[in-house]
N, C-alpha and C positions, 0 to 999 in steps of 0.2 A: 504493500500500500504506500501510496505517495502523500505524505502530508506536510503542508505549509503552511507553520505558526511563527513566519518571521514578517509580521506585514505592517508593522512599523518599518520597516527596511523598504518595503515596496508592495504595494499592492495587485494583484490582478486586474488588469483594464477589461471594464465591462465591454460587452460585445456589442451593444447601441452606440457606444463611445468610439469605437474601433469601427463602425462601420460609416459613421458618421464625418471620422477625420480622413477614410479612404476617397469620399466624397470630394472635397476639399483639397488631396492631395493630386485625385488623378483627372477630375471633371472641373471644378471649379477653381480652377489653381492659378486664374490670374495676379496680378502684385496689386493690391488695394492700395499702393499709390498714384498708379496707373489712371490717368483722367476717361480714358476710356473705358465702352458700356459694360464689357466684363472686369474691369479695375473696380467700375463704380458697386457694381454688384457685390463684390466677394466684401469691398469695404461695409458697405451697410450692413452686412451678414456678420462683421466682424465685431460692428457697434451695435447691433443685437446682442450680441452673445454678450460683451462686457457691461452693456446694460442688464443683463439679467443675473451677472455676477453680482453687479452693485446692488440691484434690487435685496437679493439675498443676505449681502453683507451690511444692507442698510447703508449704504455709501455713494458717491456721486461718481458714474461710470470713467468722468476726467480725470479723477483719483486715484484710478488703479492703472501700475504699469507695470506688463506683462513680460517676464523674464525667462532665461534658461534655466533656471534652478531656483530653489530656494535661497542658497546658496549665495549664490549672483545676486538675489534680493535682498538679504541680509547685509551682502559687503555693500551694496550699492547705498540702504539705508544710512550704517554703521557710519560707514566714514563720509558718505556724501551731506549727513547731515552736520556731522561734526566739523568737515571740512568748510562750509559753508556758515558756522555761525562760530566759529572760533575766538571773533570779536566777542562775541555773549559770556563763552566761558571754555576753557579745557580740559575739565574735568567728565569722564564718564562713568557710567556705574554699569555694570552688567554683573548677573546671578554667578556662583561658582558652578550651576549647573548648566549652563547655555551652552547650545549645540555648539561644536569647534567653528563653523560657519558664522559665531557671532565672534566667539573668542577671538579666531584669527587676528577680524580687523581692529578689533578694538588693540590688540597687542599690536597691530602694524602702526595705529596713532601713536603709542606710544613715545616709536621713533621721531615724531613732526612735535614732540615736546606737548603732547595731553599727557594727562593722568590716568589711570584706570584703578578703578576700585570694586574690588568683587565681593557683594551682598552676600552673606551664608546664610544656610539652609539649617532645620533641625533634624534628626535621625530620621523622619518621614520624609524628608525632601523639600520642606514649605518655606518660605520665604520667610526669613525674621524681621518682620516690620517693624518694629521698632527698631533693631538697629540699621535696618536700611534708612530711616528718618534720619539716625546719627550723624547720615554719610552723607547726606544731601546738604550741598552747601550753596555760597551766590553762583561758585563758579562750577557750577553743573550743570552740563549744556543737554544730556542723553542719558536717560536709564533705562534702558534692555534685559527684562526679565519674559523669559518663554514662558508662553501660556501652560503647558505640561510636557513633561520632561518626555524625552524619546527615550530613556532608556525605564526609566524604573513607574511613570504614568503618573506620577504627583501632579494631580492639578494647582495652580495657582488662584489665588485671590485678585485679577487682575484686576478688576475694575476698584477695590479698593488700591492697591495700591499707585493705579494709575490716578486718582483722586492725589492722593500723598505729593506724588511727581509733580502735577500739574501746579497743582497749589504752592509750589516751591519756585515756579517759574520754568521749570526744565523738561522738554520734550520727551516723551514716552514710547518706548516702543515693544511690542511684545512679538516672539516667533510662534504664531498658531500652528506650525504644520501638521502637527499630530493631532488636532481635535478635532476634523470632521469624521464625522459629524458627530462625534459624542458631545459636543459644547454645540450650541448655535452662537453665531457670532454676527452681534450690531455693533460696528466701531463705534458709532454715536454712544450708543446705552456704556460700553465697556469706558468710553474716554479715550481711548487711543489716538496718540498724532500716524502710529506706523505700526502695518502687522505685515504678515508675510505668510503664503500660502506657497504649498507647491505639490499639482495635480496628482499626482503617482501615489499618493498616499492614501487618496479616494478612490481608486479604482478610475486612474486618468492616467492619461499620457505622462512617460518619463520627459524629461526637459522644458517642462515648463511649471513654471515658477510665477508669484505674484506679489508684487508690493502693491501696498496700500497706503498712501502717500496724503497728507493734510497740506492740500497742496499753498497754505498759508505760510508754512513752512518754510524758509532756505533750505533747498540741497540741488548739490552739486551734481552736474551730470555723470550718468552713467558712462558712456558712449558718447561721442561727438560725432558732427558730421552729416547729419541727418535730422529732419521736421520731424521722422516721428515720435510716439510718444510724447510729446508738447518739447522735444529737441532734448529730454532726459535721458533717450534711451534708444539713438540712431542705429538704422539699420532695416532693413527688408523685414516683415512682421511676419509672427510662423503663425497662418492663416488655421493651419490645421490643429495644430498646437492648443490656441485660445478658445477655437470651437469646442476642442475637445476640452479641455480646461472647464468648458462654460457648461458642459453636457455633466459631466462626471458630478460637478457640483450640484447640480441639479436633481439629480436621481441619486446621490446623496441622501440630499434632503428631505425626499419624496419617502413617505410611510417611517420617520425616522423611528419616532416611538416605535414601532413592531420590531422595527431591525436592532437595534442599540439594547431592549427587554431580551431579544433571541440571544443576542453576542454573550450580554453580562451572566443570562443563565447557565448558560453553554462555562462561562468562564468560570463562575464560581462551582457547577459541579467539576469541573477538570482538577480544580484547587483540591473539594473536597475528594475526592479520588485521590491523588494524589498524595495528602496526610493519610489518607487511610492506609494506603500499601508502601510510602515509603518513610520510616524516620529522620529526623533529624534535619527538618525542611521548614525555613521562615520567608517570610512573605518580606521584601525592599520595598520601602515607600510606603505613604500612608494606604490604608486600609479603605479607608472608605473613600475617602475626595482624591480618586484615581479614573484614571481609563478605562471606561468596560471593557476593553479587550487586553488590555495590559495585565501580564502575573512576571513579576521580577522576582526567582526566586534561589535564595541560600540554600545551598547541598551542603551540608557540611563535611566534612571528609574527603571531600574529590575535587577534581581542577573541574572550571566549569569547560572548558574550549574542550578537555579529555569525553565531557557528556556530549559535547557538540559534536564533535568526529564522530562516536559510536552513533548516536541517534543517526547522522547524516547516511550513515552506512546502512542503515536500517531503512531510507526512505522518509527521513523525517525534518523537514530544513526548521532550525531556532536558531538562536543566538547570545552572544552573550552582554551584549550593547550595540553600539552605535554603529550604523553600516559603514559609514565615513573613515571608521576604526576597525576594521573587522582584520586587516589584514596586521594589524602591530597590537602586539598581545600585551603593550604593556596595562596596568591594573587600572581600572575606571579611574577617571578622576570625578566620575560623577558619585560611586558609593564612596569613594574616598571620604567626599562630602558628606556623607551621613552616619561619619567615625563609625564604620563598624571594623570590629576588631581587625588588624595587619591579615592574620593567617588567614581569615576569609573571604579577603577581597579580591578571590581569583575561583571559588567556587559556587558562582554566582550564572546563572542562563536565563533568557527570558524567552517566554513563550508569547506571541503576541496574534490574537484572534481578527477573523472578517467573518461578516455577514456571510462567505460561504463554507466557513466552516464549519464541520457537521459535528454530532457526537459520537460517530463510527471512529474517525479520524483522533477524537480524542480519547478514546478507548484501547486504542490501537496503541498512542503514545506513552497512555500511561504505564502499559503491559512492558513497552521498550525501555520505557527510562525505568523502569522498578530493576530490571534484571540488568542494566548500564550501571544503575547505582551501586548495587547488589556488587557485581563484580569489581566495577573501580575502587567501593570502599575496600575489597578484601585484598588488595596491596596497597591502597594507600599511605604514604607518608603521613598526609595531613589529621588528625585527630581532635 
């Protein structure tokens, strides 16, 4: 049996999505800059689709500009805003948990002589508000805290905390990528000046990416060169890309409640399976204000990457964090973050659910990792 509990990492692109961008790639594939009548055409089709992105996001379709990655959206945020109001202030705050895609850039300002100060978390992953308040000073231009963590599903408080930021005078920006559709998301309600989305995580196309930009805002462009995207973000627009972007989100959202009640049930029997047949197994990250699809969980006794190969062999794809990371094995620095003890912050895997995943598949898992665990703890070093 073939089973995939790594969809934090990437999802399966539904098949309305996939038939929709072949549309668009092999019949409708003129350049919507193009003045002419099939230019004009695939354009209007494009400012559909991002009007209906906005609709959903509660946002102004001007406001979102459509990228390669999340990735590319984050750097573009990070430092285009920072770059752009440097007069205001050079100080920035970003979470010790933010995807490397925030961390990077905010360490690349460092060199252009900003600060960067990194918000800690408690054992569950949550954001210590008060002493993020500590940190906020006149000269804090940008605080970047992810809405929930990709590795371990802590949700965040963002709308309070973006309250906090705002009120300090300092622009806000949070990484959504991981909450559709377990969170709905109004920039307006939440307060956000800046979020970022990126389709592949909803069962959409890889390589596209989205910022969500207050466009009262200074920031600096992406890309030069080019009118489009209001001149933030020049270059030929991937027509297929944002339809598909615009679709995936869509049917998302469509029946969420049924889908999001199926995932969480599905998740918490695998959980309890999983205590029942295997010892010595704690749950990362808070308990309750997580991702229904998210289970971050301590083996203690075994390396987690040693579960990952066995299962893998088995037919089973997980992980043990961040896809971005998957290939340098050094130790999270995400549970780093949630002091749990040195010797096991390397027997850690996460198993991460979609709406199509069954309870055969997890049945199947359970039966593999009981007799994984079984055998790796019986030479284990670790104790």
């Amino acid at each position: 049996m073939q089973v995939y509990l790594d969809n934090a990492a990437t999802t399966q692109m539904d098949k309305a999505v996939a038939h929709i961008m072949q549309t668009y790639s092999l019949e409708k594939f003129a350049n919507p800059s193009s003045i002419h009548y099939l230019g004009e055409e695939v354009y209007n089709d494009v400012e559909k689709a991002k009007a209906k992105v906005a609709k959903i996001l509660n946002a102004a379709p001007q406001d979102l500009i459509f990228t390669g990655s999340a990735s590319e959206a984050n750097n573009f945020i990070i430092k285009g805003v920072a770059r752009a109001n440097k007069d205001k202030g050079k100080h920035i705050i970003v979470s010790e948990i933010e995807h490397p895609c925030v961390l990077g850039p905010a360490k690349e300002l460092v060199q252009e002589g900003f600060k960067v100060t990194y918000a800690p978390v408690d054992k569950n992953g949550r954001i210590k508000i008060t002493e993020l308040k500590k940190m906020i000073s006149d000269d804090t231009v940008l605080v970047s805290i992810i809405t929930a963590n990709n590795e371990i599903g802590t949700i965040q408080d963002i709308k309070k905390i973006a309250k906090l930021v705002k009120k300090s005078g300092a622009f806000f920006h949070t990484d959504a990528v991981q909450v559709v559709p377990y969170l709905k998301i109004d920039v307006k309600d939440l307060g956000v000046d800046f979020l970022t989305l990126s389709a592949h995580k909803f069962h959409g196309p890889k390589g596209v990416g989205m910022a969500y930009i207050n466009r009262s805002v200074k920031i600096k462009a992406l890309i030069s060169g080019g009118e489009q995207n209001h001149g933030l973000r020049a270059g030929t627009i991937d027509v297929a890309g944002i339809i598909g972007f615009s679709k995936a989100l869509d049917l998302a959202y469509r029946n969420r409640d049924k889908k999001i009640e199926k995932v969480k049930k599905l998740r918490d029997y695998f959980l309890e399976e999983i205590n029942k047949n295997i010892k010595d197994v704690h749950l990362n990250g808070h308990d309750k204000l997580r991702l229904e699809n998210n289970l971050n969980l301590r083996f203690n006794g075994v390396e987690g990457e040693a579960i990952l190969m066995d299962l893998s062999n088995q037919g089973i794809c997980v992980s043990t964090g961040s896809a971005c990371s998957a290939k340098n094995l050094r130790t999270s620095y995400v549970l780093q973050a949630l002091r749990i003890d040195p010797k096991y912050l390397n027997s850690n895997v996460r198993f991460t659910l979609s709406k199509n995943t069954t309870k055969a598949e997890l049945d199947y898992t359970v039966k593999k990792l009981k007799e994984t665990v079984k055998r790796l703890r019986s030479f284990s070093p670790i104790k």
